[in-house]
C-alpha positions in Angstrom: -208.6 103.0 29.4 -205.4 102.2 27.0 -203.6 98.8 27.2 -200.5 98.0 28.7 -198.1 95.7 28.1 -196.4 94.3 31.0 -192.9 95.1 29.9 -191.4 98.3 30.7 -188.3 100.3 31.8 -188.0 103.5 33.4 -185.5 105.9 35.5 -185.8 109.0 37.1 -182.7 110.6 39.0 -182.8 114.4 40.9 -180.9 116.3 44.0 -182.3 117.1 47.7 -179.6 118.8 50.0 -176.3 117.1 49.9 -177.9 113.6 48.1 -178.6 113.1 44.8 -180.9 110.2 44.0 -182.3 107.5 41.4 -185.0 105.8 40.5 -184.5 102.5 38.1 -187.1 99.9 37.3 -187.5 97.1 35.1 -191.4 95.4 34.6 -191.3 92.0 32.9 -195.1 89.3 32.5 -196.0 88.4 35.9 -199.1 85.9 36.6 -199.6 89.0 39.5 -198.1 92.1 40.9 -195.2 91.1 41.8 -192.6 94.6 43.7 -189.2 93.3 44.4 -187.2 96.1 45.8 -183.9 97.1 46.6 -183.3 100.4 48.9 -180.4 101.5 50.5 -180.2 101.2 54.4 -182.1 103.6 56.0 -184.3 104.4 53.3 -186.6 101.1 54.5 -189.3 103.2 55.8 -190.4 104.2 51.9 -191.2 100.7 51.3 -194.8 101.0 52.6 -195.2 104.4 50.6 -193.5 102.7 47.2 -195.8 99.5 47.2 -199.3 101.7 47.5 -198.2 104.0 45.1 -197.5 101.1 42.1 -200.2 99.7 43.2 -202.6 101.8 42.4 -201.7 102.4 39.0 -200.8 98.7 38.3 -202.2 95.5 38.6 -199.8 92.5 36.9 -196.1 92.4 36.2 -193.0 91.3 38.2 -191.2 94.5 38.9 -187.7 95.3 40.3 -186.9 98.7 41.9 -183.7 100.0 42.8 -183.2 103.2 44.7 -179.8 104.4 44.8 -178.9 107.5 46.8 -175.5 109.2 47.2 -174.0 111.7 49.3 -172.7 114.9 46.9 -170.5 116.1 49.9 -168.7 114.9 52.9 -170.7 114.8 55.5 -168.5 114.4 58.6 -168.1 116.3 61.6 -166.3 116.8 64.4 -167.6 115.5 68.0 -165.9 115.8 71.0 -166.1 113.1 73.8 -166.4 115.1 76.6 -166.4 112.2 79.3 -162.5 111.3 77.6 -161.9 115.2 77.8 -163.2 115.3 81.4 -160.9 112.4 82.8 -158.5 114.1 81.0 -158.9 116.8 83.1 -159.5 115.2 86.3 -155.5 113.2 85.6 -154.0 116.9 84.8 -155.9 118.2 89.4 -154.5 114.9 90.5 -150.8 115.3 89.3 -150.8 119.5 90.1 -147.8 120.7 89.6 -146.3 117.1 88.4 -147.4 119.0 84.8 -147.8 122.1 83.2 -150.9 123.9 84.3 -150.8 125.7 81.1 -154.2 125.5 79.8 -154.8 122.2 77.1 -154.4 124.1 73.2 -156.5 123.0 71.0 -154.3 120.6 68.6 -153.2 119.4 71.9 -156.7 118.4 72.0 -157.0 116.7 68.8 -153.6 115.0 69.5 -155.3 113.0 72.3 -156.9 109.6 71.0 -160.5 109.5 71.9 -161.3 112.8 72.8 -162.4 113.9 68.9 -164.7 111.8 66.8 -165.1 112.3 63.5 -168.5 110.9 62.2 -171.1 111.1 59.4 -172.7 114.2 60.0 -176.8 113.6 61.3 -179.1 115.4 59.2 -182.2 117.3 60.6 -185.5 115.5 60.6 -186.7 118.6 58.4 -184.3 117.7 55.9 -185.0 114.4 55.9 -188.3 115.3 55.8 -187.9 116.6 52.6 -185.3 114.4 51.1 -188.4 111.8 51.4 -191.2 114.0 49.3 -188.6 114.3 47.1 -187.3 111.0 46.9 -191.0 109.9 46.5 -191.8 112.4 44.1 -189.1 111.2 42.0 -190.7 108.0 42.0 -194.1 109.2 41.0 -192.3 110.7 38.3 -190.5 106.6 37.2 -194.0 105.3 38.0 -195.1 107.4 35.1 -192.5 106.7 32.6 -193.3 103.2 33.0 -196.6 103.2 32.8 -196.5 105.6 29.4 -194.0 102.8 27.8 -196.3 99.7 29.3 -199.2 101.4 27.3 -196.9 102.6 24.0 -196.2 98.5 24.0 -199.7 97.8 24.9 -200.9 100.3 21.5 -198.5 97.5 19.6 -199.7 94.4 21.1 -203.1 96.3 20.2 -202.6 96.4 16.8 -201.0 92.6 16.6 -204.2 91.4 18.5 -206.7 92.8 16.5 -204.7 91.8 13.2 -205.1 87.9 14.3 -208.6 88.7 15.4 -209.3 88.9 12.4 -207.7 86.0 11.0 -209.2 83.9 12.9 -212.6 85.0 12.3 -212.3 84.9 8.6 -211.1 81.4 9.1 -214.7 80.9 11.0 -215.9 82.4 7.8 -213.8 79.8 5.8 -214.8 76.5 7.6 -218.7 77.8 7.9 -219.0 78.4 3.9 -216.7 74.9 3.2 -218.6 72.8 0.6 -219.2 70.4 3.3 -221.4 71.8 5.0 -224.3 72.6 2.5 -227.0 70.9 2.8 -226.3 69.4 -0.7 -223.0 68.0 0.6 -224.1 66.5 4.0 -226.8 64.8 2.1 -224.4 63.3 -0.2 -222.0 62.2 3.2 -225.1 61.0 4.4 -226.4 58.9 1.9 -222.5 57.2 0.8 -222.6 56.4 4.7 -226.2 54.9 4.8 -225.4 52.6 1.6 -222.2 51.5 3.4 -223.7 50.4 6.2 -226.4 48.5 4.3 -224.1 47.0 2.3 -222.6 45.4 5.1 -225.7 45.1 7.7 -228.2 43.6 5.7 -229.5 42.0 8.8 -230.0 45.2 10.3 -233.3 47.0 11.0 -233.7 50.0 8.3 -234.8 52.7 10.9 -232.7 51.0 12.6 -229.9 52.2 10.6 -231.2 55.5 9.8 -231.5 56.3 13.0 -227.8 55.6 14.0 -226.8 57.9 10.9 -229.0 60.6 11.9 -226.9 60.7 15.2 -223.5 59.9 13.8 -224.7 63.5 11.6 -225.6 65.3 14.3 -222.4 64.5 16.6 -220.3 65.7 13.9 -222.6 68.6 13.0 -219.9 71.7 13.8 -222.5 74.3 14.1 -222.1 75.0 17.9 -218.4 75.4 17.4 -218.7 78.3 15.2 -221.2 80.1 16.8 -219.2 79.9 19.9 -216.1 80.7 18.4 -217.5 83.6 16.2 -219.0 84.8 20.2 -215.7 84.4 21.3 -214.2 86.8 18.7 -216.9 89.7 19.3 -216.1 88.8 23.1 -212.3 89.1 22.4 -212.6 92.5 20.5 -215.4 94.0 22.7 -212.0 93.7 25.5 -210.0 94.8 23.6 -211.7 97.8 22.3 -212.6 98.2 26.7 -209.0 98.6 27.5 -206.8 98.0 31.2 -206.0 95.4 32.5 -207.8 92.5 30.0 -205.0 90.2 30.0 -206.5 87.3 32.2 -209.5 88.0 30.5 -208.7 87.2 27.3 -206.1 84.5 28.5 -209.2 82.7 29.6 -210.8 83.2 26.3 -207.7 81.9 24.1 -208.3 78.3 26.7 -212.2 78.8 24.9 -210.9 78.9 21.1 -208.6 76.0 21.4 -210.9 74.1 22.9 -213.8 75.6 19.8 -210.6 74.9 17.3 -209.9 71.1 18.5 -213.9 69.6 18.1 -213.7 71.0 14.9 -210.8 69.6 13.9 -212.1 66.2 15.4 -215.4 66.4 13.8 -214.1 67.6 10.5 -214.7 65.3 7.3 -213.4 67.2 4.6 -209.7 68.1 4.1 -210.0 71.7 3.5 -211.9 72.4 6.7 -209.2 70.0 8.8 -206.6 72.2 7.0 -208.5 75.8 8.2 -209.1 73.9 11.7 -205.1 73.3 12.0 -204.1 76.8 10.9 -207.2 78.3 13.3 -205.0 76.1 16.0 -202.0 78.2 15.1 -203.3 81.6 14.9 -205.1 81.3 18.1 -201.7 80.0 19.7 -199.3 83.1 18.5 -202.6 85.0 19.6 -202.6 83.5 22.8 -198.7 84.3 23.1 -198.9 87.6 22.7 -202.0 87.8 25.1 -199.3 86.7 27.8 -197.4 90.2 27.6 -200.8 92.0 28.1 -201.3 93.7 32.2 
């Protein structure tokens, strides 16, 4: 299953009967799915149709969809009042021959205020019928559009992802081989802070001291960190590699490497391995930044 960003744009526009229609919608990150939509009056009833159908093919993003839909020819007609024509009539018996009792002509008719309407014509519930297949096929068709962009961005973000990926696991690689941590060199940290100690505990107990080294070495031992944070990179690319809608997934993970990335960093007693604990911070933060536009 591809990516997807959550940033899109699509529009689909078409004709049924006398209306033409359009489709336009924007998708920007959303923590959720987020549908704000905008349809014009008496097209309401598609709301429950547009929701389901965006929701089954998404799952994050605030979207906003507009429907327009325009008439491509007048669609007035004529409509006679026929209780104004009838009083009409009824005036003309009571005066008799007050009046002419030539029969009423027809622009006589449409001379007399009231008795012709002229109103939006009232289409057929067949053709509205099918204005609304159509209208919602059209839809189906933006729905697409979008989603093909969202995963076009998505096969970019992919890239960018996996690129960073792999900086920061050959920082892990960095820190893990650092000078530091040989066996020869935390012998050496060891022993420089065991003679400094004695130097100024003299009083103290010798196992005593040893013993409070021994922990002191083992709380700033690093060893966990990397194996977590090396897990957290298989975890991250295993995601990736799985596709859909990974996002909060690998938002969650991104909290796990900063956290990985800061004990180091506060553990850390060399220089070069505070210096690839700092840039590990910054990598995992422009990773993290990107993770936000993932669905």
């Amino acid at each position: 299953m591809a990516l997807q960003s959550m940033t899109g744009f699509a529009r689909s526009e078409g004709t049924s009967g006398r209306f033409r229609w359009a489709w336009e919608m924007r998708s920007v990150n959303g923590k959720g799915l987020d549908l704000r939509l905008r349809l014009p009056g008496g097209a309401e009833h598609l709301e429950g149709d547009i929701r389901r159908m965006a929701g089954e093919v998404l799952s994050r993003g605030n979207l906003q969809i507009g429907l327009t839909l325009a008439a491509l020819e007048p669609g007035v007609e004529p409509v006679i009042n026929r209780e104004a024509l009838a009083a009409i009539e009824r005036l003309r018996a009571e005066l008799g021959d007050l009046i002419d009792p030539a029969p009423l002509r027809l622009d006589t008719i449409l001379g007399l205020r009231g008795v012709v309407e002229f109103r939006e014509r009232q289409d057929s519930e067949e053709e509205r019928a099918t204005r609304d297949l159509a209208v919602l096929d059209g839809f189906a068709h933006a729905l697409g559009a979008l989603t093909a962009m969202r995963e076009s961005e998505g096969a970019a973000l992919l890239a960018v992802l996996s690129s960073q990926l792999d900086r920061i696991g050959t920082l892990v690689e960095t820190i893990e081989v650092d000078p530091s941590r040989s066996v020869a060199g935390i012998s050496a940290r060891l022993m420089q802070q065991l003679a400094l100690l004695s130097d100024h505990a003299a009083t103290l107990d010798g196992d005593r001291l040893h013993a409070e080294v021994a922990l002191l070495a083992t709380k700033a031992d690093i060893r966990e960190e990397l194996d977590r944070l090396t897990a957290h990179v298989a975890a991250a690319r295993g995601l990736l590699a799985a596709g859909g809608p990974v996002g909060r997934k690998l938002d969650f993970l991104c909290q796990e490497f900063n956290r990985e990335a800061n004990t180091i960093c506060s553990k850390s007693s060399s220089a070069a391995v505070t210096a690839a604990g700092v840039e590990l911070k910054v990598v995992i933060d422009q990773f993290r930044e990107q993770v936000q536009n993932l669905e």
